[in-house]
C-alpha positions in Angstrom: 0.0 0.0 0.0 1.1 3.7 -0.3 1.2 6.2 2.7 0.1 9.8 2.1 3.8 10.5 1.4 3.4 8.3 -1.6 6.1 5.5 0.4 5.3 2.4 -0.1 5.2 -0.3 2.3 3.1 -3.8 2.8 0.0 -4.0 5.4 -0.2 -6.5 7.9 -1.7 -9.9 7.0 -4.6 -10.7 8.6 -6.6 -14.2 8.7 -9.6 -15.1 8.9 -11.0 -18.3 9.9 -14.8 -19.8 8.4 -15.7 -22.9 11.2 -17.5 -25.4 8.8 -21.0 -25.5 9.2 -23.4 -28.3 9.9 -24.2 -30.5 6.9 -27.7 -29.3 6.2 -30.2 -31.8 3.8 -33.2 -30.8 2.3 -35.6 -33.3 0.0 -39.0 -32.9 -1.3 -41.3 -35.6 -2.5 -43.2 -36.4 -4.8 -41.9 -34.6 -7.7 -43.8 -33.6 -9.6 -46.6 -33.7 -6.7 -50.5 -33.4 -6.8 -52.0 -33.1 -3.7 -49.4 -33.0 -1.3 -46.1 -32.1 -0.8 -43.4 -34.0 1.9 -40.4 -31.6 2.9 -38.0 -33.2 4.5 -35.1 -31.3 5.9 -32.1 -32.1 8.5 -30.5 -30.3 11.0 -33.2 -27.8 11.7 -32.3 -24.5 13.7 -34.7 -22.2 14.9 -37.6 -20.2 13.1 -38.3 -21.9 10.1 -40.0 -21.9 7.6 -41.0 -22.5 3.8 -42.0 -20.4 1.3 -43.6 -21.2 -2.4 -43.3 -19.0 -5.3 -44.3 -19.0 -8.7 -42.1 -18.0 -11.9 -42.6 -14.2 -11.0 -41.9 -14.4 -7.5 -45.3 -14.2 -6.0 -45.2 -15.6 -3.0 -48.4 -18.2 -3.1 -47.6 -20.0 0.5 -45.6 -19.6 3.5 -45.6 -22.2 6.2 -43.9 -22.7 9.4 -42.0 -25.5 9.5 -41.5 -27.4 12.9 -40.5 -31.2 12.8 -38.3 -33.0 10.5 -41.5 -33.7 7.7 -43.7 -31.2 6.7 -46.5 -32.2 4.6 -47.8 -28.9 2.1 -51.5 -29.2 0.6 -51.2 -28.0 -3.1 -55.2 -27.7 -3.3 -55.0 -24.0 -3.9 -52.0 -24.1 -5.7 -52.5 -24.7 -10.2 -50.1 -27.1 -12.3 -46.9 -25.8 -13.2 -43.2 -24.9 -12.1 -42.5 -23.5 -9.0 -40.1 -22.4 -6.6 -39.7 -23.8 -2.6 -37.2 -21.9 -0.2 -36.7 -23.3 3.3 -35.0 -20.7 5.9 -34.2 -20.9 9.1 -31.5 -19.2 11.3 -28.4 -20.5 9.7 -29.4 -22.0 6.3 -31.2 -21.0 3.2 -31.8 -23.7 0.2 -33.9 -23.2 -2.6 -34.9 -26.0 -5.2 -38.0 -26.8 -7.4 -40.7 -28.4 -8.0 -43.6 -28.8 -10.4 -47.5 -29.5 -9.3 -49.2 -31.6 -11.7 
């Protein structure tokens, strides 16, 4: 780096350690699905919850999530391609899935 005196000289090095994270699984079945939905995630922490869009990102469902399965009625929800997010305090995974 330069100093205001135009010298230059090298900073100190600093690290920076990341602590791996839990392994976090998600899975959804059936896909495609019909009537119902099974999300099945791992390693759950805290708030969480689920959230379907569609192409546009209308948000057509949010539902908390609070075992291990959750089971989603599509009954309101029309054939086609659509987007399921899970978050909860530490993770974030989005995947898709299709309603027939």
């Amino acid at each position: 780096m330069f100093t205001a005196a135009g010298e230059f000289s090298y900073s100190d090095v600093v690290t920076a350690t990341v602590a791996a994270g839990e392994p976090f699984t998600m899975g959804l079945f059936p896909n495609p699905a019909t009537e119902v939905l099974t999300v099945r995630t791992g390693n759950r922490k805290g708030n969480a919850t689920i959230t379907i869009t569609d192409a546009t990102g209308i948000i057509l469902l949010t539902v908390p999530v609070t075992a291990d399965h959750t089971n989603i009625s599509l009954q309101h929800i029309p054939a086609g391609s659509y987007l399921l997010r899970y978050t909860d305090d530490r993770h974030t995974e989005t995947t898709r899935f299709s309603r027939q």
